[in-house]
C-alpha positions as CSV (number, residue, x, y, z in Angstrom):
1,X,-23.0,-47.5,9.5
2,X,-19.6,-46.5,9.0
3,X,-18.4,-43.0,7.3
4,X,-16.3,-45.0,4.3
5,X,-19.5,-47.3,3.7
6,X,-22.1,-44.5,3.1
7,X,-19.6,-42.7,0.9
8,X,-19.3,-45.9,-1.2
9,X,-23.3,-46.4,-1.7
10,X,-24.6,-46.2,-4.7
11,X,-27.8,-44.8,-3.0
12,X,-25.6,-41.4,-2.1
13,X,-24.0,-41.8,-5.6
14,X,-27.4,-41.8,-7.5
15,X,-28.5,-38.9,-5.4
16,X,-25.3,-36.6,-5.3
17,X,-25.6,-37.1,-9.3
18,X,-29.0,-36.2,-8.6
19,X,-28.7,-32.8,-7.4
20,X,-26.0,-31.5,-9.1
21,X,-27.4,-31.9,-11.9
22,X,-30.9,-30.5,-11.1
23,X,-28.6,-27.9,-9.5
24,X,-26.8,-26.8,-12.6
25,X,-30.2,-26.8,-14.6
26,X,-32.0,-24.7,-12.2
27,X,-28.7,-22.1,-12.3
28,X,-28.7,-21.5,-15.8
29,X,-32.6,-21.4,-16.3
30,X,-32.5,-18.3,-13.1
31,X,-29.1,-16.8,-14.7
32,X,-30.8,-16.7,-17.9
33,X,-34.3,-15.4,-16.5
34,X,-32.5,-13.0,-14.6
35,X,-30.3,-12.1,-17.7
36,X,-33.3,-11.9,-20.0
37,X,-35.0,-9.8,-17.6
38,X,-32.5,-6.8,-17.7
39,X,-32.6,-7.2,-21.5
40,X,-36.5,-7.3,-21.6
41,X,-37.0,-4.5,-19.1
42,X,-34.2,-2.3,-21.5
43,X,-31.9,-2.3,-18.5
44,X,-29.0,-3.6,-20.0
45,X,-29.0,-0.3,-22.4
46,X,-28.9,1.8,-19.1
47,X,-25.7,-0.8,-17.5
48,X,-23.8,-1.1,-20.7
49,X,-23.7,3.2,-21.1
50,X,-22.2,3.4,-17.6
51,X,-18.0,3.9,-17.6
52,X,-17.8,0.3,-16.0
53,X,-16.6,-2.5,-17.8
54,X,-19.2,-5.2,-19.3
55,X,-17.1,-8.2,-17.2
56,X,-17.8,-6.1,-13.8
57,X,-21.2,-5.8,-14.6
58,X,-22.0,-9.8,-15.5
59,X,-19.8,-10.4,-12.4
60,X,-22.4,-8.8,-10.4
61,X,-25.2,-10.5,-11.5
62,X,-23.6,-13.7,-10.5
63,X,-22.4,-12.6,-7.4
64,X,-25.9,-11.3,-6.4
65,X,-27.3,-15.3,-8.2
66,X,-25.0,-16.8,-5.8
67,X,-25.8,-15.0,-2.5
68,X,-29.1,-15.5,-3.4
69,X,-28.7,-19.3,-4.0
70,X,-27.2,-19.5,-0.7
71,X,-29.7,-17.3,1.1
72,X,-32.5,-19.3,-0.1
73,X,-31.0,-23.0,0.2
């Protein structure tokens, strides 16, 4: 089978659709457990009262969301 004729199946199509989408879900409902976590645990109170801006800290937690995303795929 030739490169330019597995590209243009729909078969690949369906299933690149496939897991982006499930991809995207699954990375807001574990940014948003993660998220809620630090909120539910009274964490956030601790981060926010440190001299460090709030964008430096929400960066974080997506950097360590996508190194984890990485590690584990």
């Amino acid at each position: 089978m030739e490169i330019s004729a597995l590209w243009n199946s729909s078969k690949f199509k369906l299933s690149t659709e496939i897991i982006l989408t499930l991809g995207t879900i699954g990375f807001g409902i574990i940014s948003s457990w993660i998220f809620g976590r630090e909120y539910s645990d009274r964490v956030i109170q601790d981060l926010l009262a440190l001299p460090v801006p709030r964008s430096t800290i929400v960066l974080s937690n997506f950097v360590v969301i996508f190194s984890g995303a990485f590690y584990f795929h």
